[in-house]
Residue frames relative to the residue before (quaternion, step in Angstrom):
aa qw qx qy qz dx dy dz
X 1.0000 0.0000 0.0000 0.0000 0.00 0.00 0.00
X 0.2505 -0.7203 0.6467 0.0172 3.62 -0.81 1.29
X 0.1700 0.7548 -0.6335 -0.0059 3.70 -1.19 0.62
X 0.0851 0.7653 -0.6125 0.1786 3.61 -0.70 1.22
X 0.5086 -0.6528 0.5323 0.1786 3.06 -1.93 0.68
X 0.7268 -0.4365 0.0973 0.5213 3.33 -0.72 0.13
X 0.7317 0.4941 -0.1650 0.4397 3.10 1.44 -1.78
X 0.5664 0.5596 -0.4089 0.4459 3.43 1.07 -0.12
X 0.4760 0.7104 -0.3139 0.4127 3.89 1.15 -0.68
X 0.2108 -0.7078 0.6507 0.1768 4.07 -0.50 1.23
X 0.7679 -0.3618 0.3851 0.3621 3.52 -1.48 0.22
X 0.5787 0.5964 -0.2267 0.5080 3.55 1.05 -1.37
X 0.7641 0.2853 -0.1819 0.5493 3.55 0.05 -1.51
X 0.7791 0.0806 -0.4522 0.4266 3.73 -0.21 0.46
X 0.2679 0.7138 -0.4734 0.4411 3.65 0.67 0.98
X 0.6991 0.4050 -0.0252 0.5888 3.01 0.92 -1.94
X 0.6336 0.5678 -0.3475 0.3941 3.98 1.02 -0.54
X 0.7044 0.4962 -0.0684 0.5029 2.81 1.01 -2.01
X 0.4656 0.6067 -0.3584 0.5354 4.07 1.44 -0.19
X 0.6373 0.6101 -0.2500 0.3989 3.44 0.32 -1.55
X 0.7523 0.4666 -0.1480 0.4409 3.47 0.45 -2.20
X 0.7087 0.5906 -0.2542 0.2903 3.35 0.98 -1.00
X 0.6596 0.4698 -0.1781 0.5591 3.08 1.17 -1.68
X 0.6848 0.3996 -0.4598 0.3999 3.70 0.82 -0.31
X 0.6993 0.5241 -0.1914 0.4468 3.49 0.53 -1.51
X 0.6696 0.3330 -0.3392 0.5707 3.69 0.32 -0.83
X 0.6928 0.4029 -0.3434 0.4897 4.04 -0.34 -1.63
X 0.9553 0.1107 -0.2149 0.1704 2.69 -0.82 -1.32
X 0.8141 0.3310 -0.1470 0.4539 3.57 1.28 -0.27
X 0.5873 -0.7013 0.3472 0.2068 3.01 1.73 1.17
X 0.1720 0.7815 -0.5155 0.3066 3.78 0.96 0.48
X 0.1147 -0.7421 0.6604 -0.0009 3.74 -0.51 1.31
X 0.6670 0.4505 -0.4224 0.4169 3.72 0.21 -0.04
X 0.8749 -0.2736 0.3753 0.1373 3.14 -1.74 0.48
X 0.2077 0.8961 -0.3839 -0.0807 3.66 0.17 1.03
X 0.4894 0.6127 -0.3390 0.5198 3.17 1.83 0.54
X 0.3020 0.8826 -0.3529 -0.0726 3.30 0.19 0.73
X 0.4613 -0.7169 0.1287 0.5066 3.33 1.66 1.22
X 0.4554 0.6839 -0.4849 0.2995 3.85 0.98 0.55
X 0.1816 0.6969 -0.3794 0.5809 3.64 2.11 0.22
X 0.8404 0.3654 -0.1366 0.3763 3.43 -0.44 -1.27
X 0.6845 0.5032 -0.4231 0.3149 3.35 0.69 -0.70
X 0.7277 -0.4220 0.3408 0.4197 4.08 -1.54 0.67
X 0.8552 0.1962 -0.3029 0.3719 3.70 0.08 -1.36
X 0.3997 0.6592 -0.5765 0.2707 4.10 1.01 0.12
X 0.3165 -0.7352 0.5916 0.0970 3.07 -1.50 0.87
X 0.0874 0.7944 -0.5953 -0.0829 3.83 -0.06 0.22
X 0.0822 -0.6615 0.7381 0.1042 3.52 -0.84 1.43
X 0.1386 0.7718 -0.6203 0.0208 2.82 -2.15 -0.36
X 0.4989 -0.6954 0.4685 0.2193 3.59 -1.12 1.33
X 0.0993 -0.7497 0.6442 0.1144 3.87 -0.26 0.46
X 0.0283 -0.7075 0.6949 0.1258 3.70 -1.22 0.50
X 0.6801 -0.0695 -0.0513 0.7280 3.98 -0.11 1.60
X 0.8150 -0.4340 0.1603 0.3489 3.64 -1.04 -0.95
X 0.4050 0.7680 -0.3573 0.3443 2.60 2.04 0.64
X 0.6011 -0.5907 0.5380 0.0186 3.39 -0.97 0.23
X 0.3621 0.8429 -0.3817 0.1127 3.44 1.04 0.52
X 0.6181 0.6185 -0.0634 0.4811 3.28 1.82 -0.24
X 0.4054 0.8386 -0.3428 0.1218 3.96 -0.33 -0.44
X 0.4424 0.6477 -0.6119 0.1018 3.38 -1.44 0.56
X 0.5561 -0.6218 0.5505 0.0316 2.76 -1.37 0.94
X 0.2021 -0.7567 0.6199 -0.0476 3.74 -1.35 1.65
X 0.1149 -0.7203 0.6832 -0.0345 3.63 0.17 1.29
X 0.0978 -0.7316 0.6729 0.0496 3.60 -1.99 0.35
X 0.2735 -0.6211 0.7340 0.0288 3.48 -0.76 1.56
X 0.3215 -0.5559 0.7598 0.1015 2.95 -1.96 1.46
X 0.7695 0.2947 -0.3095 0.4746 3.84 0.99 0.12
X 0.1614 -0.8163 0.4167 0.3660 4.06 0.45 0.63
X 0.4888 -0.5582 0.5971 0.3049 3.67 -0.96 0.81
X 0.7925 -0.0491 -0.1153 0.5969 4.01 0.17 -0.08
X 0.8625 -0.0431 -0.0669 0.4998 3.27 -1.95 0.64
X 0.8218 -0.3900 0.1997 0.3642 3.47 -0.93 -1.42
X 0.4084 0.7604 -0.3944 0.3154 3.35 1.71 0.78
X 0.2973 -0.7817 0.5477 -0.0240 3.13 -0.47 1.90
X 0.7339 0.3237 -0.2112 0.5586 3.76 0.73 -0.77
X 0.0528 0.6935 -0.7094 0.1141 4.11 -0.90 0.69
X 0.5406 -0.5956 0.5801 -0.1283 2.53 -1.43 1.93
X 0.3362 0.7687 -0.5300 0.1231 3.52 -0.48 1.21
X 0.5834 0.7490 -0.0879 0.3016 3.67 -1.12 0.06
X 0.5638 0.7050 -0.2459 0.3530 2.66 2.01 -1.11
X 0.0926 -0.8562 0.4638 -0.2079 3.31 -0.67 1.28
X 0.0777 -0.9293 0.3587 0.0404 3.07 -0.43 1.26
X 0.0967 -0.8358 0.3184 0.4368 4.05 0.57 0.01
X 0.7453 -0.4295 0.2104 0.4645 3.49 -1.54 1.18
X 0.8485 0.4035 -0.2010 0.2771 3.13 0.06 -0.99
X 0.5839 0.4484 -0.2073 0.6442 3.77 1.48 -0.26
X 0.5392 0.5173 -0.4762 0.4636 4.18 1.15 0.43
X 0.8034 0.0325 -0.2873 0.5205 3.49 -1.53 1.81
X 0.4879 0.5435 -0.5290 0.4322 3.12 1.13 1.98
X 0.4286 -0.6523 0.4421 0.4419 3.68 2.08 0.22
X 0.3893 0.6543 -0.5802 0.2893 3.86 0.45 0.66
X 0.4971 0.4752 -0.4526 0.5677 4.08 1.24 -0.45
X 0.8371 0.3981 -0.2885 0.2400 3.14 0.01 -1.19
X 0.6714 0.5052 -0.2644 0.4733 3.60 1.52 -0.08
X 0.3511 0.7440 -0.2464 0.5123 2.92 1.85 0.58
X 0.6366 0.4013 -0.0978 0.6513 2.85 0.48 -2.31
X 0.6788 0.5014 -0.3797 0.3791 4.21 0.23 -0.58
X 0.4991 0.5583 -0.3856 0.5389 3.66 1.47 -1.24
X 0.6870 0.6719 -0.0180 0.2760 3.75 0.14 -1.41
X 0.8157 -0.0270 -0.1798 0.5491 3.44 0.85 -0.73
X 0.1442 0.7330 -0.4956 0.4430 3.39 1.95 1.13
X 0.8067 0.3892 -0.1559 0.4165 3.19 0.79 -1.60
X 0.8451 0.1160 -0.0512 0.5193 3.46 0.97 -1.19
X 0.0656 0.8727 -0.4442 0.1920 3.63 0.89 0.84
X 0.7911 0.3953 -0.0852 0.4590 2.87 1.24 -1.33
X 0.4640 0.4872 -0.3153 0.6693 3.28 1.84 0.76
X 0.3918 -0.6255 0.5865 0.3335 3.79 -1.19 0.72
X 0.4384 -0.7207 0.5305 -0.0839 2.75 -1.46 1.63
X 0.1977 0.8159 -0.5429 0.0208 3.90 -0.39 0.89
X 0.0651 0.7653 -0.6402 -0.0140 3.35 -1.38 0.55
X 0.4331 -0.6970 0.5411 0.1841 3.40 -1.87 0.08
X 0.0950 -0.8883 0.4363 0.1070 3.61 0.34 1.20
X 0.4848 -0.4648 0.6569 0.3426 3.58 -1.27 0.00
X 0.5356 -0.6883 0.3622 0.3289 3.40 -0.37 1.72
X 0.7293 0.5030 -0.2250 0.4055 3.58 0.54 -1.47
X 0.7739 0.2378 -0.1542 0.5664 4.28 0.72 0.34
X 0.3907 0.6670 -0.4275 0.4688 3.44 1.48 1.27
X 0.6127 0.4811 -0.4891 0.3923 3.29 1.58 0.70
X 0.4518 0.6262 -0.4602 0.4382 3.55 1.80 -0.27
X 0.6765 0.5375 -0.3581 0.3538 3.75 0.92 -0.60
X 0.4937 0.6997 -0.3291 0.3979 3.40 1.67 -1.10
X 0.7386 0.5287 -0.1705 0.3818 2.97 0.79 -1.58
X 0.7772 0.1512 -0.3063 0.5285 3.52 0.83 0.10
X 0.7723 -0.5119 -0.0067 0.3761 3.50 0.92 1.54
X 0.1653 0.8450 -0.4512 0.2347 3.16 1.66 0.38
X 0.0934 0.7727 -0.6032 -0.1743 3.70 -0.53 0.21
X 0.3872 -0.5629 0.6270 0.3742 4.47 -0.97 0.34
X 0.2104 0.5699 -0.7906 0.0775 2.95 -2.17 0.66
X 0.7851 0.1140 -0.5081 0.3354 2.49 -1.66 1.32
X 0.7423 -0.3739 0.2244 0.5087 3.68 -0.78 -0.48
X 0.4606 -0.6704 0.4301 0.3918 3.19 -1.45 -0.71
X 0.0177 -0.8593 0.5078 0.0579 3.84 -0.42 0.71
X 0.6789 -0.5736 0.3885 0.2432 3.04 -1.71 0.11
X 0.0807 0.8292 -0.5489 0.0686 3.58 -0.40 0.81
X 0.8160 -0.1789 -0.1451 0.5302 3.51 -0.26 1.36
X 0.7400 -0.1999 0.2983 0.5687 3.78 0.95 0.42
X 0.7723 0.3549 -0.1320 0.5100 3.68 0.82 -0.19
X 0.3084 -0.7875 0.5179 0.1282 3.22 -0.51 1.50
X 0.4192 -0.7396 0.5105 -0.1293 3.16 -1.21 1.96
X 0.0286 -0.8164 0.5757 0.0354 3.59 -1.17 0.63
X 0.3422 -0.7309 0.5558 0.1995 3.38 -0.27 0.35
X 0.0968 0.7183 -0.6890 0.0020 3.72 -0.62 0.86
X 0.3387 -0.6960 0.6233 0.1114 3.57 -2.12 0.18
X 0.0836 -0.7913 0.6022 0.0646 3.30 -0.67 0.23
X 0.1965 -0.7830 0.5201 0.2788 4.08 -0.39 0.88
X 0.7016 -0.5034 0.4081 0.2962 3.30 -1.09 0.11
X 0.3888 0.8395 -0.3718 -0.0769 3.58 -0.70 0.49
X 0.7381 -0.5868 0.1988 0.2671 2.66 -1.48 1.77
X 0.2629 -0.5520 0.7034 0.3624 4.23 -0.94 0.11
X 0.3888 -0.5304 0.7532 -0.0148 2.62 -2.08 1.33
């Protein structure tokens, strides 16, 4: 498991990042929207990820709002990406595990592709509000509160 900021990122490793997102999102799922959306770049994003050699086979990305978009979830989980050929090998889920190790103890928000919003359940994700459409793909919005170590 690899975790870097933008500026920490070699030419190679967001090659191999920015490869991954593409060939999924654009190829295979036909995504019409914008996938550069300079929130990559910014200081507090985190971009982990599983590499197999210099591939990239793994990935998501930890952005941080100084304003939370719901209740109190400053940090939102997006991106998550998996590559065809390494899916129903538990690499998302050792992510999402890498992740709320680190920031668990911080409310937790993301925006799922309706149809893989029970892998999110499963590590305490809860949906609110409706479902909508976001590039052609029906979306859910889930939360996760923060919690404190005892």
């Amino acid at each position: 498991m690899i975790q870097k900021t933008w500026s920490e990122l070699t030419t190679d490793e967001l090659y191999a990042i920015l490869r991954l997102r593409t060939d999924v999102f654009y190829v295979e799922q036909k995504v019409d929207e914008s996938e550069l959306d300079d929130r990559d770049r910014e200081p507090a994003t985190k971009h982990v990820w599983i590499a197999d050699a210099d591939r990239v086979v793994a990935y998501l990305r930890v952005i941080e709002d100084a304003t939370p978009e719901y209740l109190d979830a400053t940090r939102l989980i997006g991106r998550v990406v998996v590559a065809p050929a390494f899916r129903g090998k538990g690499l998302a889920q050792r992510l999402l595990s890498e992740v709320i190790g680190q920031f668990g103890h911080e409310a937790l928000l993301l925006h799922s592709q309706s149809y893989i919003a029970p892998l999110y359940a499963g590590f305490g994700f809860e949906r609110f509000g409706e479902d909508y459409d976001e590039a052609g793909i029906v979306h859910t919005s889930m939360y996760r509160a923060g919690i404190s170590a005892s």
